[in-house]
LUMGUGU-759887 format. One line per 4 residues: number of its first residue (from 0); for each residue z, y, x of C-alpha. Coordinates in Angstrom, 1 decimal, decimal comma. Last residue first. Example, Ala and Ser with C-alpha at 12.3 -4.5 7.8 and 13.67 -1.06 7.14 Angstrom:
<sites>
1) 7,1:-1,1:13,7  7,8:-4,5:12,3
</sites>
This chain:
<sites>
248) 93,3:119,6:34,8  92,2:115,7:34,9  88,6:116,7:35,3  89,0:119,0:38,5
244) 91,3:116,5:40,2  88,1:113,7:39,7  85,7:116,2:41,1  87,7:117,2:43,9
240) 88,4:113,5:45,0  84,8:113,1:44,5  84,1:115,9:47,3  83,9:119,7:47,6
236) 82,9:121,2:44,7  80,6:123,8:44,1  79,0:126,2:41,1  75,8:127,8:40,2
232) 74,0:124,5:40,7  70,3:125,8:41,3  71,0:124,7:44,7  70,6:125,4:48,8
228) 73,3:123,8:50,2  76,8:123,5:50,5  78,7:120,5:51,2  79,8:117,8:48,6
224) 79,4:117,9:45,0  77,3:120,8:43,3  78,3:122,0:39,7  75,6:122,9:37,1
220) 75,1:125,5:34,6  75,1:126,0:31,2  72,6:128,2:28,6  70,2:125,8:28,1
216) 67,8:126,2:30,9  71,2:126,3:32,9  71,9:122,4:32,1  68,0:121,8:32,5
212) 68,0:123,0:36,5  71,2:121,5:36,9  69,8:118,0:36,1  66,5:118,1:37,7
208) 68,4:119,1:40,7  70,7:116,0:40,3  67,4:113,8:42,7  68,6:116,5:45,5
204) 72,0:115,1:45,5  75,7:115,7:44,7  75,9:115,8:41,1  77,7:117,6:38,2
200) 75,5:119,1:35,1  77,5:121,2:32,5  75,9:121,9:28,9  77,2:124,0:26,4
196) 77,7:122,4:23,1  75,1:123,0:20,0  74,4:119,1:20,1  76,3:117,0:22,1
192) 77,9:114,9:19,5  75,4:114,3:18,0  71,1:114,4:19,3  69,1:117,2:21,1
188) 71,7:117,8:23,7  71,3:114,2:25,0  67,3:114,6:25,4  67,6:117,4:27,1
184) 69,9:115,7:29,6  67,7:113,2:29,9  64,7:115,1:30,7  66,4:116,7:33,6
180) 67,9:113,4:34,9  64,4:112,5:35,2  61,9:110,7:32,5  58,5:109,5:32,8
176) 56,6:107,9:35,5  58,0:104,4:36,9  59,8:104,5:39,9  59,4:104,6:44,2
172) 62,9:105,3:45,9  63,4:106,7:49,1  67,1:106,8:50,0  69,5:108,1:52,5
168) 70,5:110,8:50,2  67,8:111,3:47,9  63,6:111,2:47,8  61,7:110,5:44,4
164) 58,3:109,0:44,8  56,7:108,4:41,5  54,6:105,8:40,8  50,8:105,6:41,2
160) 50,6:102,7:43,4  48,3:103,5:46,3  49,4:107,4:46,4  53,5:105,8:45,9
156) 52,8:103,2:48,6  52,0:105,8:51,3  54,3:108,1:50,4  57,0:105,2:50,3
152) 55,5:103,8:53,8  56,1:107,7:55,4  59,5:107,9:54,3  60,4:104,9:55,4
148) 59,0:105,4:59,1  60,7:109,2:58,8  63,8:107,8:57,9  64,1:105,0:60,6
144) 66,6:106,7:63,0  69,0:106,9:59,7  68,7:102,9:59,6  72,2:101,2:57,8
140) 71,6:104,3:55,3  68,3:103,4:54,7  68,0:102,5:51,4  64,6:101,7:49,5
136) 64,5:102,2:46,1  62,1:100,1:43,8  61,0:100,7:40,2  61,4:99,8:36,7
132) 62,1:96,7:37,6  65,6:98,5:39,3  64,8:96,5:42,8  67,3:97,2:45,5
128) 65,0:97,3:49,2  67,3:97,0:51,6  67,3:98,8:55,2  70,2:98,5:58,2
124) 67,7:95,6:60,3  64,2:95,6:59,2  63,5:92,1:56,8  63,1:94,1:53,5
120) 60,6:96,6:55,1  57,6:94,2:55,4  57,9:93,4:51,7  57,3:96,9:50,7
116) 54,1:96,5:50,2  54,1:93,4:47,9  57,2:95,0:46,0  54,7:98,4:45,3
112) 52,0:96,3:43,6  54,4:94,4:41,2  56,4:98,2:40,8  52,3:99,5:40,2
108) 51,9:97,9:36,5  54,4:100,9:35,5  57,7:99,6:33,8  58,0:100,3:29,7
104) 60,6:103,2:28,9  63,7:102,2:27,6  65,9:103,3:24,9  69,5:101,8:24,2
100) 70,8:102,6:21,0  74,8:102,6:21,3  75,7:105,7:19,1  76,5:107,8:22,3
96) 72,7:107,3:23,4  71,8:104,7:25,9  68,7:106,1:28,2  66,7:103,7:30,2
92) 63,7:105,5:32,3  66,6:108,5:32,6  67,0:108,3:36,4  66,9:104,6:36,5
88) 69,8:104,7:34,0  70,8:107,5:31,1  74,3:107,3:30,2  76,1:107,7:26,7
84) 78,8:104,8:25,9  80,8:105,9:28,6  84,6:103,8:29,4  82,2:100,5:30,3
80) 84,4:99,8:33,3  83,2:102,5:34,7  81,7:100,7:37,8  80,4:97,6:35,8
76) 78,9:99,4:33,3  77,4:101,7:35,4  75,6:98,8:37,7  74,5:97,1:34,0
72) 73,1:100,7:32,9  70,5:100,4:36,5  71,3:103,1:39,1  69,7:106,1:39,4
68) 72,1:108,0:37,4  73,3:110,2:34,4  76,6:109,5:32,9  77,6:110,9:29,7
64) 80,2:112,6:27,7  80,5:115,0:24,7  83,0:111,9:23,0  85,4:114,3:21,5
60) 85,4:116,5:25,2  89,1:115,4:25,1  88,7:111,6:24,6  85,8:111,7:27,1
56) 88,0:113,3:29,8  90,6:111,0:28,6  88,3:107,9:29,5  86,6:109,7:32,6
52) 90,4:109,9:34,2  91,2:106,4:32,8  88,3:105,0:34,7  88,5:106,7:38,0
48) 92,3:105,6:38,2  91,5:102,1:37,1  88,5:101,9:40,0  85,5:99,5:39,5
44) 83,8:98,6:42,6  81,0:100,1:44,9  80,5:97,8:47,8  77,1:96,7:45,1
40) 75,5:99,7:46,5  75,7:98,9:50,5  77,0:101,1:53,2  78,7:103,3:50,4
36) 78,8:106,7:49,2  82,4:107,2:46,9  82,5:107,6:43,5  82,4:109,6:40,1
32) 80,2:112,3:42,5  78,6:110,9:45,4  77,3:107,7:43,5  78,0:108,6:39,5
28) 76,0:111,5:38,3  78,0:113,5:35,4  77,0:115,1:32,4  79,2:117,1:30,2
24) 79,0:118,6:27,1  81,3:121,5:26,9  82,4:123,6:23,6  86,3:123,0:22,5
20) 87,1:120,9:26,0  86,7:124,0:27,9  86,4:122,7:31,6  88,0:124,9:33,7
16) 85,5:127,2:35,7  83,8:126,3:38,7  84,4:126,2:42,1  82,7:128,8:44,1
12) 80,2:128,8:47,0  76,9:127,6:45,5  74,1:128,2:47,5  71,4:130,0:45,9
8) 68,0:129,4:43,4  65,9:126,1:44,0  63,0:125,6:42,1  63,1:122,6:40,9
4) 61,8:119,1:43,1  59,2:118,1:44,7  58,7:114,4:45,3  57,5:113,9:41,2
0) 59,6:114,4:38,5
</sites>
């Protein structure tokens, strides 16, 4: 989806419901959400805890599970320990269904263009470029006083280039057109085990908007991590410890 996002609908305020393990699919973002925000995206490491909680919470939801992220599949793999066979990559450019088929979309001739301009950014003090191949995302979080510098270049870039600009917590990242964390959750409830379940979305950022905006299209809702804010998540939690307590119950 392009800069702007779904429509956005209240601010969540209340947890939500237990999960029923009987008739929920759930999808879950993994930075902010399954794990902590970090200085630097490779400082985010496997955690046993983390992946026997998602292992049992797949094991109870009879395999109604996936992740659904920005990062590449290899960077989920590593983090969860490989304990999801569904998850959708690169906000949904590479999608891996539960069966194991991995699907990905082709990358747009403007990530060759977009690593030439954004050269002149990898050498600034607190910023790193991460490249996905099927796009670019430029980080920040070193930089904060730089936002509006970066955000300005990945306009820029993204109007010369053609790719989409998709904006997040301390990140601008520039990506081949097609599939968002919307699409991919569509997607998921289309095909076994997750058809005809009800869908829950849980993310902390403004790229997981796609994501609760699909989950209520189809008769679920989506849970917001981290403070309040205008949503269409119809539910809140606090933090990832909260997240990870709410799946173990």
């Amino acid at each position: 989806m392009p800069e702007s996002l779904s429509v956005l609908e209240r601010e969540p305020a209340s947890a939500p419901p237990a999960i029923d393990p009987a008739h929920t699919a759930l999808f879950l973002d993994l930075d902010g959400t399954l794990a902590g925000i970090e200085a630097h995206p490779d400082h985010v490491v496997a955690s046993p805890e983390r992946t026997r909680v998602i292992r049992e919470a797949a094991r109870r939801l009879d395999g109604r599970l996936a992740v659904v992220s920005g990062r590449s599949l290899g960077d989920l793999d590593r983090i969860l320990e490989r304990a999801v066979p569904a998850a959708a990559a690169v906000h949904g450019l590479v999608r891996r269904n539960a069966a194991g088929a991995v699907m990905t979309r082709a990358p747009h001739p403007g990530v060759n263009t977009a690593r030439v301009m954004l050269d002149r950014l990898a050498d600034r003090p607190g910023i790193m470029i991460e490249d996905k191949m099927l796009g670019l995302a430029i980080h920040y979080r070193g930089a904060p006083e730089r936002e509006a510098e970066v955000i300005d270049i990945a306009r820029r870039t993204a109007a010369t280039t053609g790719l989409v600009l998709q904006l997040g917590s301390m990140v601008a990242e520039l990506r081949t057109p097609g599939a968002d964390k919307g699409a991919s959750v569509r997607a998921f409830m289309s095909e076994a085990p997750f058809a005809g379940a009800t869908p829950v979305f849980v993310g902390d950022d403004l790229t997981d908007e796609d994501g609760f905006a699909a989950a209520a299209e189809l008769g679920g809702h989506g849970v917001l991590v981290g403070p309040g804010r205008e949503s269409a998540a119809h539910y809140r939690l606090e933090d990832v410890e909260a997240v990870l307590a709410w799946l173990s119950a």
